[in-house]
NUPA-982199 format. One record per residue (C-alpha): x, y, z. Coordinates in Angstrom, 2 decimals, decimal comma, always signed. Example, Ala and Ser with C-alpha at 12.3 -4.5 7.8 and 13.67 -1.06 7.14 Angstrom:
BEGIN
[[+12,30; -4,50; +7,80]]
[[+13,67; -1,06; +7,14]]
REM end
This chain:
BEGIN
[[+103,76; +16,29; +57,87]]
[[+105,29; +14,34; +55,34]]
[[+108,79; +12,70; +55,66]]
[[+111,34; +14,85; +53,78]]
[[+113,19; +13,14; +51,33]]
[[+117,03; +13,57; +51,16]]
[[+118,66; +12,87; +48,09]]
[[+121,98; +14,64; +47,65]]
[[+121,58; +14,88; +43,98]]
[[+123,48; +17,93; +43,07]]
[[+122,16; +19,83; +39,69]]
[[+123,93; +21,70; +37,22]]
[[+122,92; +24,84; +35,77]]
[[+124,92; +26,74; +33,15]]
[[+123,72; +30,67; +32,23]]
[[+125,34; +32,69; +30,15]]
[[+125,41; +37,17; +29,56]]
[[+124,71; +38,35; +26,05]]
[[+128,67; +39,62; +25,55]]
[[+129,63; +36,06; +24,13]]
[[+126,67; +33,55; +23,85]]
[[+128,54; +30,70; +21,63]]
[[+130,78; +30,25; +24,30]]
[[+128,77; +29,23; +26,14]]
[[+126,74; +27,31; +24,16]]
[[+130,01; +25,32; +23,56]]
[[+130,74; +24,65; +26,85]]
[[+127,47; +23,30; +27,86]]
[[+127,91; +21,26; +24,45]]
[[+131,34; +20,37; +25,79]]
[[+129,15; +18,94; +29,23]]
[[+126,76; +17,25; +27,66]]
[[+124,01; +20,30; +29,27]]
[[+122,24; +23,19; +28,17]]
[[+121,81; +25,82; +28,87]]
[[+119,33; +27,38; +31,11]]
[[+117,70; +30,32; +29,01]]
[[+117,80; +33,92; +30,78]]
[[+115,97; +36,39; +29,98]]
[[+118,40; +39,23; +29,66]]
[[+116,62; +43,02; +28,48]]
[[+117,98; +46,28; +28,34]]
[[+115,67; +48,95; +29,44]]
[[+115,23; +52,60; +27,14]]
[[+117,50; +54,22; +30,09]]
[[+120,31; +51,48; +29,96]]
[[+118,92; +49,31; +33,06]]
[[+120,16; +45,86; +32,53]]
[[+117,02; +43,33; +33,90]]
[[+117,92; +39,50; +33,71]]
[[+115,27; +36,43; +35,15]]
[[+115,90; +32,92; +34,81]]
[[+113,04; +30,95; +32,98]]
[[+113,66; +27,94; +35,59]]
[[+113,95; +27,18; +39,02]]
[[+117,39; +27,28; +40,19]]
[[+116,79; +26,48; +43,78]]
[[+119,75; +24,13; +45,28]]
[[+122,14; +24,30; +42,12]]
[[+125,45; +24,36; +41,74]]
[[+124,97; +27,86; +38,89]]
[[+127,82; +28,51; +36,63]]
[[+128,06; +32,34; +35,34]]
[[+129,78; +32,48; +32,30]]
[[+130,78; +36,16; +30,79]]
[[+132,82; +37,75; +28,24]]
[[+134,11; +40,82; +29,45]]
[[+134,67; +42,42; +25,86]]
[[+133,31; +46,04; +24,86]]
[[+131,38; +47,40; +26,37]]
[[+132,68; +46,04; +29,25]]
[[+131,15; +47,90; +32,11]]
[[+127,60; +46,79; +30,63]]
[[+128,73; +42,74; +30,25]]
[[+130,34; +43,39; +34,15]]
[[+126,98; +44,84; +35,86]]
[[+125,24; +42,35; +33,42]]
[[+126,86; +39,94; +35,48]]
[[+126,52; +40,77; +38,55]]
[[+122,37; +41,51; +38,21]]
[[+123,09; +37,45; +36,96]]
[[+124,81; +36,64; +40,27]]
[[+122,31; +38,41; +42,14]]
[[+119,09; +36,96; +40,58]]
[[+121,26; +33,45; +41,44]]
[[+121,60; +34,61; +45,47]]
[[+117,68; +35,59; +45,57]]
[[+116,35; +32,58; +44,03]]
[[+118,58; +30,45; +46,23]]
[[+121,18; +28,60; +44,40]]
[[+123,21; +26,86; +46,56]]
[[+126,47; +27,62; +44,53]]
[[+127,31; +30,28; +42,59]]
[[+130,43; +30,13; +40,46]]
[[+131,68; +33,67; +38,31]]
[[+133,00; +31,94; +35,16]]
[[+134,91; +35,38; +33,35]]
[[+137,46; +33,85; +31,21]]
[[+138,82; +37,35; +30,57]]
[[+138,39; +38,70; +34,01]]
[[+137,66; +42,36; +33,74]]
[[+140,05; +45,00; +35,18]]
[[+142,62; +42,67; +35,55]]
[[+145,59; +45,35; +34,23]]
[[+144,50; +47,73; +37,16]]
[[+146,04; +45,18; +39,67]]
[[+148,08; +47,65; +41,58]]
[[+148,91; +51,25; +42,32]]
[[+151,26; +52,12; +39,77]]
[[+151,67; +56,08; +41,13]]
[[+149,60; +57,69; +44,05]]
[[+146,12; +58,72; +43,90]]
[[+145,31; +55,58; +41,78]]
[[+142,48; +52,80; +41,79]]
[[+143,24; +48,80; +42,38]]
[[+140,20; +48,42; +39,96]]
[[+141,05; +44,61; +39,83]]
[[+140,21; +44,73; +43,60]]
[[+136,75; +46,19; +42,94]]
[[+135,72; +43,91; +40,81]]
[[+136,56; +41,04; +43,02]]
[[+134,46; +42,77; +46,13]]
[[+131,50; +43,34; +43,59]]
[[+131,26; +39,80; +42,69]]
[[+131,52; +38,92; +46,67]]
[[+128,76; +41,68; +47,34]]
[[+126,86; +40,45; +44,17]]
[[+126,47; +37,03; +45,86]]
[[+129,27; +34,93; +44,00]]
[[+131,19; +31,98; +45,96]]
[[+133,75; +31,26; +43,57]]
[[+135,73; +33,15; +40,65]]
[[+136,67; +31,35; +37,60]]
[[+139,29; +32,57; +34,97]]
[[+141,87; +31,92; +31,87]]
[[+145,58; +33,51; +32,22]]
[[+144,83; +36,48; +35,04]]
[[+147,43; +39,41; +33,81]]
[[+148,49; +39,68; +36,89]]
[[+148,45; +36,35; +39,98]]
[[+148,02; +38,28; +42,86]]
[[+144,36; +38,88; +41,55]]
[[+143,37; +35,48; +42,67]]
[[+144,19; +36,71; +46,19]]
[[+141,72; +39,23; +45,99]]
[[+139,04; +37,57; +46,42]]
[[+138,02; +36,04; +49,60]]
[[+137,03; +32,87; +48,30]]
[[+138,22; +29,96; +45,60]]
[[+139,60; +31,07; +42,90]]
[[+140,31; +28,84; +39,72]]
[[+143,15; +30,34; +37,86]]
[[+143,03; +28,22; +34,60]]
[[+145,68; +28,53; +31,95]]
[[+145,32; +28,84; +28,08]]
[[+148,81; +27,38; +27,40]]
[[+147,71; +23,05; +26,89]]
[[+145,56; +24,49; +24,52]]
[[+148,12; +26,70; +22,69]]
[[+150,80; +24,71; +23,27]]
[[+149,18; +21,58; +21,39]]
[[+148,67; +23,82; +18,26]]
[[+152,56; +24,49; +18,55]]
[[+154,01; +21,32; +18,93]]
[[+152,42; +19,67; +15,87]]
[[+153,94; +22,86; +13,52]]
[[+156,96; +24,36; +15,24]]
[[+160,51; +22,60; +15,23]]
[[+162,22; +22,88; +18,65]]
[[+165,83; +23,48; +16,48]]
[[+164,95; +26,76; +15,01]]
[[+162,57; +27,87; +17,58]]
[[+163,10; +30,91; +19,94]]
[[+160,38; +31,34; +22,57]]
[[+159,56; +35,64; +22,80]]
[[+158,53; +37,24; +26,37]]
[[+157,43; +40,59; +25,07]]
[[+158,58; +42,46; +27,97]]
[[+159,81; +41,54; +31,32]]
[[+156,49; +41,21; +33,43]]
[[+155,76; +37,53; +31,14]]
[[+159,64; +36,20; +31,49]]
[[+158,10; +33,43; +34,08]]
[[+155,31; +32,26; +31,90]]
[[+157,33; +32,42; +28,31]]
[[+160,15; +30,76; +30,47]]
[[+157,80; +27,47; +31,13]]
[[+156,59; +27,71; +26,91]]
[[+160,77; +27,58; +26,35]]
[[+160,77; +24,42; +28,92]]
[[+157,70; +22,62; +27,02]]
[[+158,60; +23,24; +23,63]]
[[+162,61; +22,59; +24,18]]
[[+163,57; +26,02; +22,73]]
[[+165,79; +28,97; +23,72]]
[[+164,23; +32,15; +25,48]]
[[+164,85; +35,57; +24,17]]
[[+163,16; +38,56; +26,36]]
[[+162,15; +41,59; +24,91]]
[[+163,26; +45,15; +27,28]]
[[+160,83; +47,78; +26,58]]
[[+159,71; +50,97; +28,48]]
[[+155,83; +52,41; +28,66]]
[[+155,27; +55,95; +29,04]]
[[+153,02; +56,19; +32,31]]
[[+151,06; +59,26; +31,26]]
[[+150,97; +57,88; +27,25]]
[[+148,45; +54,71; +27,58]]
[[+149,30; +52,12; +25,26]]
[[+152,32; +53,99; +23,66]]
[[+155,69; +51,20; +23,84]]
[[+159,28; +51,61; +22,81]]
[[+161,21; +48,65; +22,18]]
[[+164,60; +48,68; +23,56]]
[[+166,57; +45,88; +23,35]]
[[+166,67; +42,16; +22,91]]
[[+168,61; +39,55; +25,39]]
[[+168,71; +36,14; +23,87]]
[[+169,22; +34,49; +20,27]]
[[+167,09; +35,51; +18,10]]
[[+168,73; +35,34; +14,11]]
[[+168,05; +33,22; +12,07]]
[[+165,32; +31,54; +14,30]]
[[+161,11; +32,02; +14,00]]
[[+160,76; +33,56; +17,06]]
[[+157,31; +32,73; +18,64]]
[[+155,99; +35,33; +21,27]]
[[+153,47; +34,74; +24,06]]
[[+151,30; +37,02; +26,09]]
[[+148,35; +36,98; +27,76]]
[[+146,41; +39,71; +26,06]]
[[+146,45; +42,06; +22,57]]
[[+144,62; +44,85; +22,99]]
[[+145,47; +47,59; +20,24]]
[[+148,21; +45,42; +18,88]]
[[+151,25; +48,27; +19,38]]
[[+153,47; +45,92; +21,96]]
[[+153,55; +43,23; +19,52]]
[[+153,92; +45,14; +16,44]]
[[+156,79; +47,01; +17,72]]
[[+158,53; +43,70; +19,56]]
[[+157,81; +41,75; +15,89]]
[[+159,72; +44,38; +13,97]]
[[+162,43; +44,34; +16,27]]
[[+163,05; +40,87; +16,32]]
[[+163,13; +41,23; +12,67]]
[[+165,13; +44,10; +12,31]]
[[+167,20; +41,22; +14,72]]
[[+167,04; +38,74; +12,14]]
[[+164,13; +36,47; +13,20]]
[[+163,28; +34,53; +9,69]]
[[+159,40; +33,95; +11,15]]
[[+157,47; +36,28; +14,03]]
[[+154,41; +33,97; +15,11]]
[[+152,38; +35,57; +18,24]]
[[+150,20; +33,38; +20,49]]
[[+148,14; +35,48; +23,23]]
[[+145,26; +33,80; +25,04]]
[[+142,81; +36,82; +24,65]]
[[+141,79; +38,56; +21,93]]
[[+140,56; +41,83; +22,86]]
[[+141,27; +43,79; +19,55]]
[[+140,71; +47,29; +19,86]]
[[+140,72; +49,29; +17,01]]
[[+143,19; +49,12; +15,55]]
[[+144,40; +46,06; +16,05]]
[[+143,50; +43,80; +12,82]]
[[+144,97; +46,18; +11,02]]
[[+147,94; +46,42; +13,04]]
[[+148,51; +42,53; +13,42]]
[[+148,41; +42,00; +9,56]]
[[+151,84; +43,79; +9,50]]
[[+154,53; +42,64; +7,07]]
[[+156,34; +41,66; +10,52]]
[[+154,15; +39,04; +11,74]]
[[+153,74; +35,99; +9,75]]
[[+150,62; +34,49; +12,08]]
[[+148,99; +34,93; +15,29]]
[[+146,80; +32,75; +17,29]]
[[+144,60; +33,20; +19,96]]
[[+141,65; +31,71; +21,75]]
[[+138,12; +32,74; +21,82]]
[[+137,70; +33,53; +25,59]]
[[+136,68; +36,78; +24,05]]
[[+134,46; +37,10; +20,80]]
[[+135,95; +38,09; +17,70]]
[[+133,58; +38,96; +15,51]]
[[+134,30; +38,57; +11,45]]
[[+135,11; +42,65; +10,67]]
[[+137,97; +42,02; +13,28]]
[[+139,40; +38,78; +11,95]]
[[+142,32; +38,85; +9,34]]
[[+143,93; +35,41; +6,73]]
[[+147,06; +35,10; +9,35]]
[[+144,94; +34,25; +12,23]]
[[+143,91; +31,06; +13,79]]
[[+141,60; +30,79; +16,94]]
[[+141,37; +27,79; +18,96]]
[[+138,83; +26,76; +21,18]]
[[+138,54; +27,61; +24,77]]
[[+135,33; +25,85; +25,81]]
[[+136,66; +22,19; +25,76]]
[[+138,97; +23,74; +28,78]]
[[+136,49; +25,52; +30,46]]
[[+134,00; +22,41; +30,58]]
[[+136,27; +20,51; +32,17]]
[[+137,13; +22,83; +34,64]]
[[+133,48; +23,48; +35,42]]
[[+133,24; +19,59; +35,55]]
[[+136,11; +19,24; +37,76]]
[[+134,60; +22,09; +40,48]]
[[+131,02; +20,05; +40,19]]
[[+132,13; +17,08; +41,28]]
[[+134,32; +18,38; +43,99]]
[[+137,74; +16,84; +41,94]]
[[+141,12; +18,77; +41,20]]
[[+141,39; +21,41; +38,88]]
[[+145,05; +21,90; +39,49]]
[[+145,03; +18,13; +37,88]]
[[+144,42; +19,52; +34,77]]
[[+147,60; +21,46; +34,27]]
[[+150,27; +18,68; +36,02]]
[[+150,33; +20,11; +39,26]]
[[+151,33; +23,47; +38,13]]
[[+148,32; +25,62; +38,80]]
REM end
């Protein structure tokens, strides 16, 4: 028998689902890697099938997946990934969803309901994945639902940057839109050296994505009023918290959200006379029909790669955010 060789190389591999490809192509850019190509099919009866070209015996496998529409497809997609990872014996396998799927079903909000957020978590665990990566979770008790690291990255560095070289602290009002995002709009107000107004609205349980704005603490006339959140999905929160800071007499409504999920209709929505400019990142694609003159998108993969860099070579991704993540 010959004498086994122990090197303690480790080896990178980056895959990526079909929901957001560039992405991912970016953030292996970003790494100085490629990709490793998968073949990815959908059978005649919807069957996802998905086989790696290469070996990926002993590597440290990165997942990455948009979790756009349709969603349930990119999620199974996914997890057939993860699986096809366990069987060919990776040593590592890291879920990279930078809009992790679910993520609003994070609790029971009446009886009889799902914690759907939950699921997900214990299908990536039963899948075969040892560690979930993410931008901005809706909701931090997610990270606790899986049993395993979790990597809660946040979009704001990247936002922020684009802010700070445009926006002038003296007129500035920071926006939460509603009282669940007073803690994170509270640290933009800290960073950027501006006031904090907070938006009081109420959601009709039984009327999904259906929001009346109520009222508005904090000084808002006069000032461009920028408002964060983690997420626009059909655009009505912001819409109706724009024209009432307007109607309050903001000069300038810019919105900054760190995914992009548009649903119809949103563009259409988000071009309103009431907001001047939004930006976003691209943790979710956002394909040309959806994208409008008053939007800017910013890049998500330099973050990403370094994250993914940071969990490679065993360092500190809470480094990357001064201690705060």
């Amino acid at each position: 028998m010959s004498e086994i060789k122990i090197t303690g190389q480790k080896r990178l591999v980056i895959v990526s689902g079909r929901a957001h490809p560039q992405l991912a192509i970016d953030v292996a850019e970003e790494l100085g890697s490629e990709l490793v190509h998968t073949d990815a099919r959908t059978f005649a009866n919807g069957e996802i099938y998905a086989r790696y070209d290469e070996s990926v015996r002993g590597c440290d496998a990165f997942v990455i997946q948009s979790h756009t529409n349709p969603i349930n497809e990119w999620l199974m997609e996914q997890l057939i990934m993860v699986d096809a990872l366990k069987r060919a014996s990776a040593k590592r396998i890291t879920v990279v969803s930078p809009f992790y799927p679910y993520a609003r079903q994070d609790k029971k909000g009446r009886g009889r309901e799902p914690i759907s957020a939950k699921l997900v978590a214990d299908l990536y665990k039963a899948a075969g994945a040892d560690r979930i990566m993410s931008v901005d979770l809706h909701a931090a008790q997610i990270q606790g639902f899986f049993d395993g690291p979790v990597d809660h990255l946040f979009a704001m560095p990247v936002l922020l940057e684009h802010f700070q070289s445009i926006l002038d602290p003296e007129t500035l009002t920071v926006v939460s839109p509603d009282m669940g995002r007073v803690r994170v709009a509270d640290i933009w107000s800290d960073k950027l050296g501006a006031p904090l107004a907070i938006i009081h609205k109420r959601r009709d349980p039984l009327v999904p994505n259906k929001v009346t704005v109520h009222e508005i603490i904090g000084p808002v006339d006069g000032r461009v009023c920028l408002i964060v959140d983690d997420m626009i999905d059909t655009g009505g929160t912001i819409v109706k918290a724009a024209e009432a800071l307007k109607a309050a007499g903001a000069t300038k409504v810019i919105v900054a959200a760190t995914h992009a999920i548009f649903s119809h209709p949103a563009s259409e929505l988000l071009q309103s006379a009431s907001i001047d400019s939004v930006v976003v990142t691209d943790t979710l694609p956002i394909p040309p029909e959806k994208r409008f003159p008053t939007l800017t998108v910013l890049p998500i993969a330099p973050l990403l790669a370094r994250a993914i860099h940071e969990v490679f070579d065993d360092g500190s991704v809470t480094s990357m955010f001064d201690g705060a993540a």
